[in-house]
N, C-alpha and C positions, 0 to 999 in steps of 0.2 A: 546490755545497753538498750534491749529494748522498753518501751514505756507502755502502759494500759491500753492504749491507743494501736500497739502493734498486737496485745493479746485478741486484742477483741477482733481486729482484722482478721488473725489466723480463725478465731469461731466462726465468724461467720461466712467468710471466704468457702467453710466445709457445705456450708448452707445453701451459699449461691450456686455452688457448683451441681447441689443436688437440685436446688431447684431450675435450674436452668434446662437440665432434662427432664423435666414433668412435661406433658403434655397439658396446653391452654384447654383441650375442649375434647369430650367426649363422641366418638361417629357411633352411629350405628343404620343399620338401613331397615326402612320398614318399608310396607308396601306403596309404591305409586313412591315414595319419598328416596332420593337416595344423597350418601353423606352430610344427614342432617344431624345436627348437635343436639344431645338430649342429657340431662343432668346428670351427674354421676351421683350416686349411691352414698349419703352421708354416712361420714367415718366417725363423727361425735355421737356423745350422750347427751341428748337435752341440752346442748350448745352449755357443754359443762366449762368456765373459764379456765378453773384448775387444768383439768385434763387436755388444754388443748395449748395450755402453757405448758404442762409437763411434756407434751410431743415435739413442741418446739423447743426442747432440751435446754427451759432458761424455769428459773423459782418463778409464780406466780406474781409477786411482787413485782418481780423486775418486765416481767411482760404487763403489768399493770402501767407502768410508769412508760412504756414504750405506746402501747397502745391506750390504755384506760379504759376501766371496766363501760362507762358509760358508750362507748368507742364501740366495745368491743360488742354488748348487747343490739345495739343499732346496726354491725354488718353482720351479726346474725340473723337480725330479723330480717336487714334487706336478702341474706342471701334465701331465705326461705321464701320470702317473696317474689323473689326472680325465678328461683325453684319450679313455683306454678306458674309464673307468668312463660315461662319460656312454651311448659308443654301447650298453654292456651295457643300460644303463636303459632306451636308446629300443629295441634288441632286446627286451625284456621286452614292454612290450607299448604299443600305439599310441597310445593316449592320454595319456601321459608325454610331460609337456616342464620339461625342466633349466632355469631359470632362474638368470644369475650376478646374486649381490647386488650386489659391488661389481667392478671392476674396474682395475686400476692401471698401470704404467708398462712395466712389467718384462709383463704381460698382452697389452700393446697389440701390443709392439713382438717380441713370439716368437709372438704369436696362440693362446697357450697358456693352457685354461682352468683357471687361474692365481686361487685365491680361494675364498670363500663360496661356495655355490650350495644354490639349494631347487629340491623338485620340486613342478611344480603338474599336475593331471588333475580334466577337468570332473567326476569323480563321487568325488574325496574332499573333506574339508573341508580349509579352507585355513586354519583352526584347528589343524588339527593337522603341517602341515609343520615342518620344521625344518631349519636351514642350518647347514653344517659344510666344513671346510676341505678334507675329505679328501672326495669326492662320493661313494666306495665307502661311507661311513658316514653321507651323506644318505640313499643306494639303501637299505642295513638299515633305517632309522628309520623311511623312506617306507612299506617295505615292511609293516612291524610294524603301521604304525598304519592303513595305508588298503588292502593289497592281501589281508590274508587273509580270507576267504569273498570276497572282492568277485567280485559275478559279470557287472563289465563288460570285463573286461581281454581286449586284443587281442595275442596273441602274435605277433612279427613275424618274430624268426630267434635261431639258436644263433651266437654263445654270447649268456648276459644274464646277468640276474645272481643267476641259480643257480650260480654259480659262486663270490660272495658268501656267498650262503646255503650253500652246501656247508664252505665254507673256514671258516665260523662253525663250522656244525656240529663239522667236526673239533677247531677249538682247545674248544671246550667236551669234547669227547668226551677229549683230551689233560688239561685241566683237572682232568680228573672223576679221571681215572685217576693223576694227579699227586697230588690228593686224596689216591685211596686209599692207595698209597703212603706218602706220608707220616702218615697216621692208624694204618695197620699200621707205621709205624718208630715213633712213637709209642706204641702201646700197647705194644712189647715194651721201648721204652727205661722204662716208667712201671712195666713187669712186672721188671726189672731192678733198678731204683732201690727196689720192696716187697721185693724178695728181699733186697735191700742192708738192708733199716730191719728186715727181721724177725729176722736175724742181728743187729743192734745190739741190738735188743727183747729178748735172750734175756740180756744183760750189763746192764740198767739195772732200777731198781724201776719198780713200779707205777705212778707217778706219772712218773718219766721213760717208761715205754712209754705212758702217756699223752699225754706231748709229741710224742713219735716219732709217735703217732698223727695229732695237731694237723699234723704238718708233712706228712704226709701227704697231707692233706685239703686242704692248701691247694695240694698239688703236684696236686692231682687237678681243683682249681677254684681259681683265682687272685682270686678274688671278696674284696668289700671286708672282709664279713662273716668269714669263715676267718682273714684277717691280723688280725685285730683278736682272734680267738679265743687266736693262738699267741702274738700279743705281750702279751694279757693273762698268759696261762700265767707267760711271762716275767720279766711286773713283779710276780706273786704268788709265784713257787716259782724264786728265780735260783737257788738251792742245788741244784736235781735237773738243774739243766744240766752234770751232771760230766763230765770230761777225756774217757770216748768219746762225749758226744753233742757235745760243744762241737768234737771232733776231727771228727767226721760232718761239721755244717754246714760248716768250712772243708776238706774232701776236696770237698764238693759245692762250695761256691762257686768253688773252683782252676779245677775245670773244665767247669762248667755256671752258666747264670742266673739259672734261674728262681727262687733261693733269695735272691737278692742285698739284696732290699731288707729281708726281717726278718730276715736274719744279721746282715746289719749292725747295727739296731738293735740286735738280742740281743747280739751280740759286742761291741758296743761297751759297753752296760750291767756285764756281766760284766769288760769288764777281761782278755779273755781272751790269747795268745801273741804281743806286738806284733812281732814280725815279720812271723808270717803275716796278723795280721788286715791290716797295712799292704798285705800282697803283695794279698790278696785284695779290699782297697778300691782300690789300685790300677786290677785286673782289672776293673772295677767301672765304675770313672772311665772306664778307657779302652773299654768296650764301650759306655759313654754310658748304662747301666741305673742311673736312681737317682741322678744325676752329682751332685747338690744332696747328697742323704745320703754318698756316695762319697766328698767334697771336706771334708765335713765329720769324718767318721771318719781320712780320712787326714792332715788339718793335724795335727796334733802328734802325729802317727807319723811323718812327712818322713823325718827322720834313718835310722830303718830299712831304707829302700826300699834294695833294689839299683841298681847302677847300669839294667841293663835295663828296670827296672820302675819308676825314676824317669822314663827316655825315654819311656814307654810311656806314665805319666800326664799328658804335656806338653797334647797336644793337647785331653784336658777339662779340662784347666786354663786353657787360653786361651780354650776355649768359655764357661768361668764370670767368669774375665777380661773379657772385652770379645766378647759376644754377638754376633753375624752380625747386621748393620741390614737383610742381605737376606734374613734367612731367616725368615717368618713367624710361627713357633712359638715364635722369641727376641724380637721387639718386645714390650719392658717388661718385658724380664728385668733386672733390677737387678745391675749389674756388681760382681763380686767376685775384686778380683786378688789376695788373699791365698795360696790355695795357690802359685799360679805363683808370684810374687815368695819365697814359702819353697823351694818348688824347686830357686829358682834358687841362692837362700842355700846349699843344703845338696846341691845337684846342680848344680854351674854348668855341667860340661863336660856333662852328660847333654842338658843341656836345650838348652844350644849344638849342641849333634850333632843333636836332635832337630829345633830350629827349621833348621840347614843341610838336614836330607833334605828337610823340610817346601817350601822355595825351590827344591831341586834339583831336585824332582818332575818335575816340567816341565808341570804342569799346576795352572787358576787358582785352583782350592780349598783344596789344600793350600796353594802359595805364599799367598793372604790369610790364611791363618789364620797361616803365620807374619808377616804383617806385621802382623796382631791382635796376637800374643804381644808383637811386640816392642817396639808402642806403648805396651802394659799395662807392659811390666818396665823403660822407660826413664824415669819422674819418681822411683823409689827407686835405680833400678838403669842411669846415666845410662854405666858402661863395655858395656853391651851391646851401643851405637852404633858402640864400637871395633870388635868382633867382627863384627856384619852388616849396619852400613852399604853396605862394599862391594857385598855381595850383593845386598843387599836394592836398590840403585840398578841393577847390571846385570839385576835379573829386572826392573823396570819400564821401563828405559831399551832393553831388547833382546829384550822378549816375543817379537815376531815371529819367535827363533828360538830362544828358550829354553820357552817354554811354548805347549804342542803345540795346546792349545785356545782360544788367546787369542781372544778378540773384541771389540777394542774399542768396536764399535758398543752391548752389550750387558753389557759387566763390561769396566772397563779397569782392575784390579787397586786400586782402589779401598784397599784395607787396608792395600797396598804402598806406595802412595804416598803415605798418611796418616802410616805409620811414617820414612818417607823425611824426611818432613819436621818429624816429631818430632826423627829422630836430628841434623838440621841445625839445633835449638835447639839442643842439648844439647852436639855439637862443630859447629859452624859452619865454621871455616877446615878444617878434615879433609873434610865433606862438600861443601864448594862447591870444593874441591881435586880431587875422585875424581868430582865431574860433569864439570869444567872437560877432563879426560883425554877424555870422550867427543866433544868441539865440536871440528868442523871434521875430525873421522878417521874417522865409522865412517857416516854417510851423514844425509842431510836427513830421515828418520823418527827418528833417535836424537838427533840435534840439538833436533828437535822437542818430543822425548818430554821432553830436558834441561830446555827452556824451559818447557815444560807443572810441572815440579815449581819452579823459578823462581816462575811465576808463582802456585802452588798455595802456596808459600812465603806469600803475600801476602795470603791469604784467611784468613778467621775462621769460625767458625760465629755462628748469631745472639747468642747471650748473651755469647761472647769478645769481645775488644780487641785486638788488636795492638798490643804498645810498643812505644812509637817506641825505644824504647833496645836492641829484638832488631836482635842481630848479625845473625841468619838476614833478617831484613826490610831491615833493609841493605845485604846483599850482595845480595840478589835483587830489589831497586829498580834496585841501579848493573848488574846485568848484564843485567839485562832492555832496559832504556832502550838502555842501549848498544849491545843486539844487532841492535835495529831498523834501525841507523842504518849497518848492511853490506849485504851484497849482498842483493836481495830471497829472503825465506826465509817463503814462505807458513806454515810451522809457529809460528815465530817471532812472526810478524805476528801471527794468530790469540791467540797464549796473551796477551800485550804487550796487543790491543785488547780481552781479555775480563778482563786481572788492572785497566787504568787505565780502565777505561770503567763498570763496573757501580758498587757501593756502596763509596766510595772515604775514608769518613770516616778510617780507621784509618791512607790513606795521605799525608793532611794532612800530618802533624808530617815524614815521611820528608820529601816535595814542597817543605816549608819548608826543611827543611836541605838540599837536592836540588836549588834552584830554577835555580841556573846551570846545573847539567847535566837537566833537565828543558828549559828553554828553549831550552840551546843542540844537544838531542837533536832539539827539534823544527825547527830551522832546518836543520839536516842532513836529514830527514826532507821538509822542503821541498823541496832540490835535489837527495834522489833520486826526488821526485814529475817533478820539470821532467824530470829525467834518463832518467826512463821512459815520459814524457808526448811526449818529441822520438824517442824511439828509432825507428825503422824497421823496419816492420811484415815479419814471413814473409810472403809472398805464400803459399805452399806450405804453412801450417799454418794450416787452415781455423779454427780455436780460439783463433787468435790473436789479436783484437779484445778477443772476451769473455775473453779471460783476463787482458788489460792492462788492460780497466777494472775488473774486481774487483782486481786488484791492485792500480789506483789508488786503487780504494774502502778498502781496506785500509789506505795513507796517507793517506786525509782522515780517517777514523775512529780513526787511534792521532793525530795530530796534535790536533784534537776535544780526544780525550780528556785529552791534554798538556797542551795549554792551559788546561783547564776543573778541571786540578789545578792547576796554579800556581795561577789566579785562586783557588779553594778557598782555598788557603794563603794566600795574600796577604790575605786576607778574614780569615782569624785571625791575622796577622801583618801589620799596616801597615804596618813596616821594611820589607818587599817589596815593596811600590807604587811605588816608585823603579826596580826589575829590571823590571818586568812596563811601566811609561813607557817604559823603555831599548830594551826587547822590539822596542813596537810601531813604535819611531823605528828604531831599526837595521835591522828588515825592506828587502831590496835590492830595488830596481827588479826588476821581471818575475816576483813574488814574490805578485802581488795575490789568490790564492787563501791563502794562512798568514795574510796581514794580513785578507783576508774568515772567515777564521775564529775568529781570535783578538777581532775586534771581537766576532764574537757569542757569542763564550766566556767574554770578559773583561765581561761584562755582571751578570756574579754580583757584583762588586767594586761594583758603582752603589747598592748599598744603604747603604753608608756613605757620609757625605758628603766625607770625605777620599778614597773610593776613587773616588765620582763628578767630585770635582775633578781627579782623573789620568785618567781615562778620557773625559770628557766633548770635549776637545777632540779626540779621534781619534774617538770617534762621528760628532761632526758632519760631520767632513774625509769622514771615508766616507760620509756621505751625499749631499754636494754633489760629491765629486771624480770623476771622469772614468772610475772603474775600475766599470765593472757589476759584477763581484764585492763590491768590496767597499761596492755600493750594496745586496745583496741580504745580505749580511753583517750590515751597519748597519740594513735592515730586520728579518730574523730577529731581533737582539739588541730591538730595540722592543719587540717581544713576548713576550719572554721579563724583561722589565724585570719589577721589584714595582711595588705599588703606592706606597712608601717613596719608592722610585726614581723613579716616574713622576711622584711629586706632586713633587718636585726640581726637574723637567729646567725648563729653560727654555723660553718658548712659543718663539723661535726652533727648536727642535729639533723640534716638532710641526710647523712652518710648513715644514720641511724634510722633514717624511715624509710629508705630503700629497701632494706631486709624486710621489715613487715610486708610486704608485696607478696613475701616467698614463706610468711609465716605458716607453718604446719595449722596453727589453729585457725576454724573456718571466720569466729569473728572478729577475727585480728587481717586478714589479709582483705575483706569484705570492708571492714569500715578504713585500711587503707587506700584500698582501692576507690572508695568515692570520695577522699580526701584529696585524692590526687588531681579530682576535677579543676578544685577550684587553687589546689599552693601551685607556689613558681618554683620547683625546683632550678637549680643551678643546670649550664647546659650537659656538665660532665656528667651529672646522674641522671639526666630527663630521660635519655637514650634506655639507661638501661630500668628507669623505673617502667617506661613503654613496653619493652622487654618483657619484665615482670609481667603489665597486665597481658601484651598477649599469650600469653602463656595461660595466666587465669581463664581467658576466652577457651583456650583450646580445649582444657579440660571443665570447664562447666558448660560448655556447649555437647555436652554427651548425659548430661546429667538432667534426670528429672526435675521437675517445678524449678527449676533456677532462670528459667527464661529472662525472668525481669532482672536480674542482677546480670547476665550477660549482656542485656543492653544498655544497660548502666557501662558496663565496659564498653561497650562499641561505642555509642557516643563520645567518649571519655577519647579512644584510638582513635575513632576517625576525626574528632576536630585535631588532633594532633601528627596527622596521617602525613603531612608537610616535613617532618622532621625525618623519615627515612627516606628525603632524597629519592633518587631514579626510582626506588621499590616503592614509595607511597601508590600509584597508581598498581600494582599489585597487591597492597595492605587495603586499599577500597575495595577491589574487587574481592575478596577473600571473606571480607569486613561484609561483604552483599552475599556472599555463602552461606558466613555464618545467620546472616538475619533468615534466607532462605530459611532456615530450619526450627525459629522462632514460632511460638503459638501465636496466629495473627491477631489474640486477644492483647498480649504485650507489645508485637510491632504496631498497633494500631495507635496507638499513645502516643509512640516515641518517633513513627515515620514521619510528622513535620522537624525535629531538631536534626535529624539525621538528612534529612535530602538536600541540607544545605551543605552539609558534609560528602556524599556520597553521591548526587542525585548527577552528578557529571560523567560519571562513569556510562557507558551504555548497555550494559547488563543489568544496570541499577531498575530499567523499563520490567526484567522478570519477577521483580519485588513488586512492583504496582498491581503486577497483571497478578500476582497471588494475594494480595487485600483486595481487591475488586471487590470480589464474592461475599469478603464479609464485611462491605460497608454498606449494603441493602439493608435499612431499616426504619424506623421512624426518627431518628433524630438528629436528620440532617448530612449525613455521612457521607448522601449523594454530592453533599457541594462540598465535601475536602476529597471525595473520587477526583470529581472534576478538577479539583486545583491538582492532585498528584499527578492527573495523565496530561494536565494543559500544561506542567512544567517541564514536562519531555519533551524532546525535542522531535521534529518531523521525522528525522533520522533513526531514531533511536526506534520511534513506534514502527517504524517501514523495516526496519532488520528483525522485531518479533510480529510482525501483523500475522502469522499463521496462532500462532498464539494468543494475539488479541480477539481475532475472530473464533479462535474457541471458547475462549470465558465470555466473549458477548454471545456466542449464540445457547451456552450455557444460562448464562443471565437472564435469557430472552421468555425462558420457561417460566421464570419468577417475577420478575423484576422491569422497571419499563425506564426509571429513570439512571442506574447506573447504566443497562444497555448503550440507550442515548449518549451518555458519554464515550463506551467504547465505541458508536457507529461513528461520533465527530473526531474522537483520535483516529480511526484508519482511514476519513473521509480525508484529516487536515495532514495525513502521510501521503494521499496519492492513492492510495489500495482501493480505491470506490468499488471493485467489482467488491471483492471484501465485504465493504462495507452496506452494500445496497444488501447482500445476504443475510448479514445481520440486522438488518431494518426491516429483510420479511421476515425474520424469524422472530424478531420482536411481536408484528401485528401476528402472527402464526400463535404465538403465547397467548391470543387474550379467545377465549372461545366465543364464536360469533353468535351473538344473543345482544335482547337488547340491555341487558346488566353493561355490556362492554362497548359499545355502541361508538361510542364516543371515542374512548381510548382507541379503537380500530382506526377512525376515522383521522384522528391526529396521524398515527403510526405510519398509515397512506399519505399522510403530507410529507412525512419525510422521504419514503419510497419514493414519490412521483416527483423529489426534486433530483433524486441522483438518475430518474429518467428523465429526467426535463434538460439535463448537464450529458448526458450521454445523445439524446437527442442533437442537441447543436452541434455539439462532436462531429456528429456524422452527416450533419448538414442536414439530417432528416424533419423538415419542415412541419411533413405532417403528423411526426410524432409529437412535435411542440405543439402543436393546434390540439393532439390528442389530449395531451396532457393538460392542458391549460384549461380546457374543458373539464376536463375530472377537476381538475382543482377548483373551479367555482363551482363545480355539483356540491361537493364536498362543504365550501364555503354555507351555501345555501343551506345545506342540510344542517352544517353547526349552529348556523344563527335560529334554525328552526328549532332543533335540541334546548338550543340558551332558552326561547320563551318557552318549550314546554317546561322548562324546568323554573325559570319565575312561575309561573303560573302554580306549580304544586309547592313549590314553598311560600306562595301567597297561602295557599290550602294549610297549609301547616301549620301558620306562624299564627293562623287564626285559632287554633289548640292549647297556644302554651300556653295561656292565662285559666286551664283547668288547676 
């Protein structure tokens, strides 16, 4: 019963478990330096892809599609670069130690420091580190904020990372001098462009060398204030804009910018030479200055344009078109395809030229932005699909040698394939014609890629529908279905299990009209499960196992999904309920996994009562008949029943799923058992289905790796722990035993549904106090500590405080914030001597240096409140006055902390623009 989805969990579950016992970082002690981290020892060849795919026990391929070779050469190169940067840092000076944050797979397996990394040293604050990819730009940051005046630094050997510091130095020093440069071509372009307006100045009146002035001024500061000056000018005096100043702006706009956005306005106002203004909004459009005002001035100049300068505006015309959804600055830009679609009207071959270079590129940017254009110009302009269908299917069908930058992992042409399957509304038999040419000739990635727009074919966005009466959804139902049912073709399988598996409403009406070939896709798909299930394994390709059972997983899960579309349709179609009987009676001997899945698929159909009268007797047959499959089938389906359905079934059918609890086979009593969660048994069998599962608990509570299915059972008992009367408060406590002995990696999941179940009992407080310890980490865990011990009650923490006070002062060695929570549970019990112990032992954990400074200093805030609370106690005055003292020292000194530490992140932040 399980699906690809569970194979791939058991691989790499063996994975995580190995890596979770690696160690992050290498120690070693040298002299003057001690547990400082120094690189480990690469375990590749010339950072070989193959070989480090093959260590990580997956085909090259499929680590390619995970990572990507482009991916994968880039954290090679970083980890070699961190490689020397680190030792430059520990050359620097001795009390430097590289900490990596995280560490990953591609890490482990080249030993290459590969990732995040900070640097920590006992005399800077640990306030102000900071972690970064590249460790030569940890080294700067570190350096800025903690190493200059510092006068504890141990210098160890050359080189370090003055070397760093030197190589900044320069690009600043290049910078500076690129500056000047450009500020000196600058001032003489701006002493040129005055010599240009003073020679204008000497042919216009007073009032036009007053404009010339105005334009001047804004050429000198581009401020909001100056445009507003010239364009007033403008809207008061259009008459002084005569033939040579009107001729000036369009000589400056031909061939400079900075004039762009109030010519336009002015020139448009004026009325002035439509050809040129067209050329010059053009120029405009296509440098992307002003593209909104650009677009605007040029729609009903179109007709003018040259042909060149019609090509030239294609590309902001598709940007006003249909916006980049990946480009930041366009999210909730409001789509506007009128220029393109006039364009195209009155430049069709320009714009065709333009969108072919756009594809022929061979790189991803350009080619989306013509798949942009061509989605925009296909609902007025439905011949476009004639002209680059073709195209447009071989740049997404044949990336991987048509476009030099592809990367599927990160942009798979997305705009490309969106237009692809525009143009396949629009001509359908033309486009499912010029895919069908690439199947079965040009290799199993383009085959793939075919299926992948197939299946892309079938999707909507959220507020669309698919009609059933699109030719495109019809042709790419019957090819899809079909293609399954050949040779196994993992690209295939994948697009087939994610177009019928996800939100399938829209594919109803096809599945209804579809149902013979939908059903009898899946009986095929049965006997090439048998077909690869008997094959005979390579001895000689060690990959061979795990790659037959995800491939078998791949046909339980399009079968799944096959089935649980009929059932759909049959459900809006009762005429069906007779195919979907036929179905389950014609399934062949030795077939007992299609007929185990189709019973639990075909369970949607129970909510009618005509559909429960055809399904009803194959339920029960699988429940009593001889095939463990299709007993664990017939259970799954139980629990997946409504409550419509449930209140129907006959008690015969309940009296039959009771036994499964007690089933000898382990997936028959496993997928009862979680059936159980959700059906209404009747009250005469609840008892003893309860029964059953405690029983299941007692003995997989002894058993290896079953943890999580045992708390599947305890959930399961304790929300129904009510039903055994005066013993339920002995069925919790029992029920808090057996989680006791849980790996706190599976109670850590399940202890929020369970403590509403359980969390009353007062022993329920030794469960908390055993997750404590492993809820220290970075993501967040300290604030579901906190909710688990603030749900206990006062009571409960004061009957184990010798307990609590052991895991916090254990905690205290590591950890500052779950502590904190144990010191406020024994404080909010009463136990304060308790707890003030555990509050020194907390500040006791951070070793006094100024690295911890801070953290000490807080740690004594809480110490000197449960002296400041013991003080009044005892009426001792001048402990309060003691105390109250220490706490403005304290105050004082943090506010002093806070500016030193503004102060070196001012130092820093002046860095990052290296």
């Amino acid at each position: 019963m399980a699906d690809s989805r569970d194979m791939m969990g058991k691989r790499w579950g063996v994975h995580a478990k190995r890596h979770r016992k690696a160690s992050p970082t290498v120690r070693n002690s040298n002299p003057g330096s001690h547990d400082r981290m120094v690189p480990r020892r690469p375990t590749y060849q010339n950072a070989d892809y193959n070989a480090v795919a093959l260590a990580r026990d997956c085909h090259p391929a499929e680590y390619a599609l995970m990572l990507g070779r482009h991916d994968f050469d880039e954290a090679i190169a970083n980890g070699e670069r961190n490689r020397e940067a680190i030792q430059l840092i520990l050359n620097w000076c001795g009390n430097a130690k590289v900490v990596c944050d995280a560490r990953g797979m591609l890490a482990m397996h080249t030993g290459l420091p590969i990732g995040h990394h900070h640097i920590q040293c006992d005399f800077a604050d640990n306030g102000g580190t900071s972690s970064f990819y590249e460790v030569s730009d940890v080294a700067l940051d570190f350096h800025d904020r903690n190493c200059v005046g510092c006068g504890h630094r141990k210098p160890m050997r050359l080189p370090n990372i003055s070397k760093f510091l030197a190589a900044r130095e320069r690009r600043r020093e290049l910078r500076a001098a690129e500056a000047a440069r450009a500020e000196a071509a600058n001032a003489a372009a701006l002493a040129a462009r005055d010599e240009t307006r003073r020679r204008l100045k000497e042919r216009l009146s007073p009032i036009g060398q007053t404009l010339v002035d105005d334009i001047a001024l804004f050429d000198r500061d581009a401020s909001e204030e100056n445009l507003q000056r010239l364009m007033a000018s403008a809207r008061m005096a259009p008459e002084h804009f005569t033939g040579d100043l009107q001729a000036y702006i369009l000589d400056v706009c031909e061939t400079e910018r900075w004039l762009d956005g109030p010519a336009l306005e002015i020139l448009e106002t004026l009325g002035t030479d439509s050809v040129r203004l067209a050329a010059v909004a053009a120029k405009a459009l296509a440098a992307g200055t002003h593209r909104a005002l650009a677009a605007r001035v040029l729609l009903p100049l179109v007709e003018h344009l040259s042909p060149d300068d019609a090509q030239a505006s294609v590309h902001g015309a598709i940007d006003l078109a249909e916006p980049d959804h990946r480009d930041f600055l366009a999210r909730g830009r409001t789509r506007d395809p009128a220029l393109l679609r006039r364009l195209y009207e009155m430049h069709q071959d320009a714009v065709d030229q333009a969108i072919g270079l756009l594809l022929s590129s061979g790189e991803t940017w350009p080619a989306e932005s013509a798949g942009r254009g061509v989605g925009a110009l296909l609902p007025d302009h439905p011949a476009a699909a004639d002209r680059h269908a073709r195209s447009l299917i071989a740049t997404y069908v044949r990336a991987r040698l048509l476009v030099r930058d592809f990367d599927e992992l990160h942009g798979d042409l997305y705009a490309v394939r969106s237009a692809v399957v525009a143009a396949f509304d629009v001509r359908p038999a033309t486009v499912d014609a010029l895919l069908q040419d690439y199947i079965g000739v040009t290799g199993s990635d383009f085959t793939k890629r075919v299926h992948d727009l197939y299946a892309r074919s079938l999707r909507t966005g959220h507020d669309d529908r698919l009609s059933p009466e699109s030719e495109r959804a019809r042709i790419s139902f019957r090819r899809l279905i079909w293609a399954t049912t050949g040779p196994f073709d993992q690209g295939i399988m994948e697009n087939a299990v994610e177009a019928f598996r996800g939100h399938t409403r829209d594919l109803v009406p096809l599945a209804a009209a579809e149902t013979d070939a939908v059903l009898g896709a899946t009986l095929l798909l049965a006997e090439r499960y048998r077909e690869l299930e008997n094959a005979p394994l390579d001895a000689m390709h060690p990959m061979g196992r795990i790659e037959r059972n995800n491939d078998l997983g791949c046909y339980r899960s399009l079968m799944k999904a096959l089935t649980r579309l009929a059932a759909e349709a049959a459900l809006a179609d009762m005429a069906l309920l007779p195919k979907l009987d036929g179905f389950l009676t014609a399934i062949p001997e030795g077939h007992e996994l299609l007929r185990s899945i189709a019973i639990e698929t075909f369970s949607a159909i129970a909510d009618d009562a005509a559909g429960l009268a055809t399904y009803l007797p194959h339920l029960y047959r699988a429940m009593v008949g001889p095939s463990s499959l299709e007993r664990a089938g017939a259970a799954a389906a139980i629990g997946k029943l409504g409550n419509t359905a449930l209140g129907n079934l006959p008690t015969l059918v309940f009296e039959a799923f009771v036994p499964l609890l007690h089933d000898n086979f382990v997936i028959v009593h496993k997928y009862a058992a979680r059936a159980l969660r959700s059906s209404l048994l009747p009250d005469e069998l609840r008892m003893r289905a309860l029964w059953a599962l405690l029983d299941l608990i007692r003995h997989y509570r002894t058993q290896s790796d079953e943890d999580n299915f045992v708390m599947e059972c305890v959930r399961t008992l304790a929300g129904s722990a009510d039903a055994f009367g005066k013993d339920s408060g002995a069925i919790r406590r029992w029920l808090i035993g057996v989680c006791m002995d849980v790996e706190p990696i599976y109670l850590q999941s399940d202890i929020r549904s369970i403590v509403h179940t359980l969390g009353t009992e007062a022993n329920f407080a030794r469960l908390v106090i055993r997750l404590l310890p492993h809820m220290v980490d970075r993501y967040n865990n300290s604030d579901r500590a906190q909710e688990l011990v603030m749900g206990l009650s006062p009571s409960a923490i004061a009957a184990h405080s010798a307990e609590f006070e052991a895991v916090g002062l254990e905690l205290a060695k590591t950890d500052q914030w779950v502590t904190l929570v144990v010191v406020d549970a024994l404080a909010r019990s009463g136990a304060t001597a308790a707890a003030a112990r555990v509050a020194r032992a907390r500040i006791d954990g951070f070793e006094d240096n100024p690295s911890n400074r801070i953290a000490r200093l807080f740690g004594e805030k809480v110490e000197l409140a449960f002296a400041l609370e013991a003080a009044v106690e005892a009426d001792e005055y001048g402990g309060v006055a003691e105390v109250s003292t220490r706490w403005n020292d304290i105050e004082e000194e943090l506010k002093a902390r806070r500016d030193e530490q503004r102060e070196r992140d001012s130092r820093a932040a002046r860095t990052l623009p290296d």
